[in-house]
N, C-alpha and C positions, 0 to 999 in steps of 0.2 A: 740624241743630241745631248741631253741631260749627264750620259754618263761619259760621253767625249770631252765636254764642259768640265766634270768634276776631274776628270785626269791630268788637264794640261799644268803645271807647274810654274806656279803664279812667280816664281822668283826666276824662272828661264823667258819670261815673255817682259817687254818697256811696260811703263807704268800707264800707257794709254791703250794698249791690246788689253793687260789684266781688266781695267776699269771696266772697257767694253764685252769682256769673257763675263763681269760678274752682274753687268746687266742681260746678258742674253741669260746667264743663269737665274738671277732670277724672272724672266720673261717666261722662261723654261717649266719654272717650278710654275709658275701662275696658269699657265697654259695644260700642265697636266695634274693638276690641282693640288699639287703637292706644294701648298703655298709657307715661306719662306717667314718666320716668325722670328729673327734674331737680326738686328741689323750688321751683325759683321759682315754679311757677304753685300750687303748695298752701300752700306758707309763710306769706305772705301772709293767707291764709284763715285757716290755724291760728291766726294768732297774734290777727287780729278776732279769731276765734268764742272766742277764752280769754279775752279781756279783755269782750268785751259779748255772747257767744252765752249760748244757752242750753246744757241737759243735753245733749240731744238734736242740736243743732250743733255743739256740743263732740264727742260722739263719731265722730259723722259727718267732721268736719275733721279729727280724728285717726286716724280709718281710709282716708282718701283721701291723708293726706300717708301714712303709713306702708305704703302700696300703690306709692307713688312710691319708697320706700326698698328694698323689697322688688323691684321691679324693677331698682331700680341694684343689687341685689345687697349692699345694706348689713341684710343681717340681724336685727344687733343692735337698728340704729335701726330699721328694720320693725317687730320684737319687742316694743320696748319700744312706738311708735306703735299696735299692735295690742291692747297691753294698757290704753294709756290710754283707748282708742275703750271696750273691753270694761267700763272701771271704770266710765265714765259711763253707755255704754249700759245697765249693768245697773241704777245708779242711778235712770235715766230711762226702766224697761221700759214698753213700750206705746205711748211718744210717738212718734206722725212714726215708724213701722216699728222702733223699736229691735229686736224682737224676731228681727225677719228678721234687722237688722244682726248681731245677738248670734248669730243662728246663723251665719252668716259667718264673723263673727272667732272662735266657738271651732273651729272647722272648720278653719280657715288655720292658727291657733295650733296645734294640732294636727296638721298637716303639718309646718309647721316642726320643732314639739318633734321629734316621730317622725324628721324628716330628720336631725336635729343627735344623737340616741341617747338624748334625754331620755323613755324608753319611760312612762314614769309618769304626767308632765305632759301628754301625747300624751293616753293614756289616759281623764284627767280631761278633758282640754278637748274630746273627741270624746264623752264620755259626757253631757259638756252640750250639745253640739249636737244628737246625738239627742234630746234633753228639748223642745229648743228649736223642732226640727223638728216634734216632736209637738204642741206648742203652736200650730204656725201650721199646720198641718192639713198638710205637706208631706211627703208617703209618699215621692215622688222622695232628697229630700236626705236624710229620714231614714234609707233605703235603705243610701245611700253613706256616711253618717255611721258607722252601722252600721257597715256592711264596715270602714271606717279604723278605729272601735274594735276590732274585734275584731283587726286586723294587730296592733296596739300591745296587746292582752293577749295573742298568741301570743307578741309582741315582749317583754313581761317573764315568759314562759314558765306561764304560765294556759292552759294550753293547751284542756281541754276548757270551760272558759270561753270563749273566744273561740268555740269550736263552739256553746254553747248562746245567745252573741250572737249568730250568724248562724241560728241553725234559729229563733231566737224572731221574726227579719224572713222568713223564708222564707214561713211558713205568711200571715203580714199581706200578703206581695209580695204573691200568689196573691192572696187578697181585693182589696186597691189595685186591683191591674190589671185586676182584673174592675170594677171601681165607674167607676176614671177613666176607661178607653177602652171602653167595653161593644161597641162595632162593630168593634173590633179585633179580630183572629185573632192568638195568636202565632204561630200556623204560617200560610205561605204557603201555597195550593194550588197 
């Protein structure tokens, strides 16, 4: 896909197929982790999907340029990209995946806060990833969702909070893991 992607010739395609060629490219790059550090291939997108996208490519183009930011190591601009993806997607919950998107971006947002000492906001945007996870049926991220909230209310000193967050996914793991892989052993013989 990647190298079909780089081929097509951005000046023979309307300015609304290019837009959408240079988010699946970077969806591309993200997906086989050859992730996308220079905003000229999202920029571009961004700035269609604001002037004629919808909700829902609005936030998508804002969480794929702000993934490009986050890679170069520009934070802020990350930050703020992550939180405009989060306004629309929340806007536009349901359409075209939002909700997956929305678990995402409060997960990242969440890392970030938590990396930068903002234990609080950490807290909040992990507390709605779990919610979000529960919505889209996904025991896996909720799991891990989980665990980050509970780091981030040990991290503003909640401390047996943060225990009763992880003993309330313990007893669910146990369940999940029995439903998703039933052939599975956790123990090898």
């Amino acid at each position: 896909a990647l190298l079909a992607l780089r081929q097509i010739d951005p000046s023979a395609i309307s300015p609304a197929a290019d837009a959408r060629r240079r988010l699946l490219l970077a969806q591309t790059y993200s997906r086989t982790g050859a992730e996308a550090d220079k905003d000229s291939l999202t920029a571009p997108a961004l700035d269609y999907y604001e002037r004629h996208g919808s909700g829902a490519e609005r936030a998508y183009a804002w969480y794929f340029d702000a993934k490009v930011h986050h890679n170069a190591g520009d934070l802020g601009r990350a930050i703020k990209g992550y939180t405009q993806a989060m306004l629309y997607a929340e806007r536009n919950r349901d359409k075209a995946g939002t909700t997956k998107l929305l678990m995402a971006l409060y997960h990242t947002l969440g890392l970030l806060y938590l990396e930068q000492g903002y234990d609080t906001e950490a807290e909040e945007a992990f507390s709605k990833a779990v919610a979000a996870a529960q919505e889209t049926g996904s025991g896996e991220l909720e799991g891990y969702s989980r665990y980050m909230l509970s780091s981030a209310q040990y991290a503003n000193g909640r401390y047996a909070e943060a225990i009763e967050t992880l003993s309330r996914w313990s007893g669910r793991a146990t369940r999940w893991h029995s439903v998703s892989s039933p052939s599975r052993s956790p123990c090898k013989t």
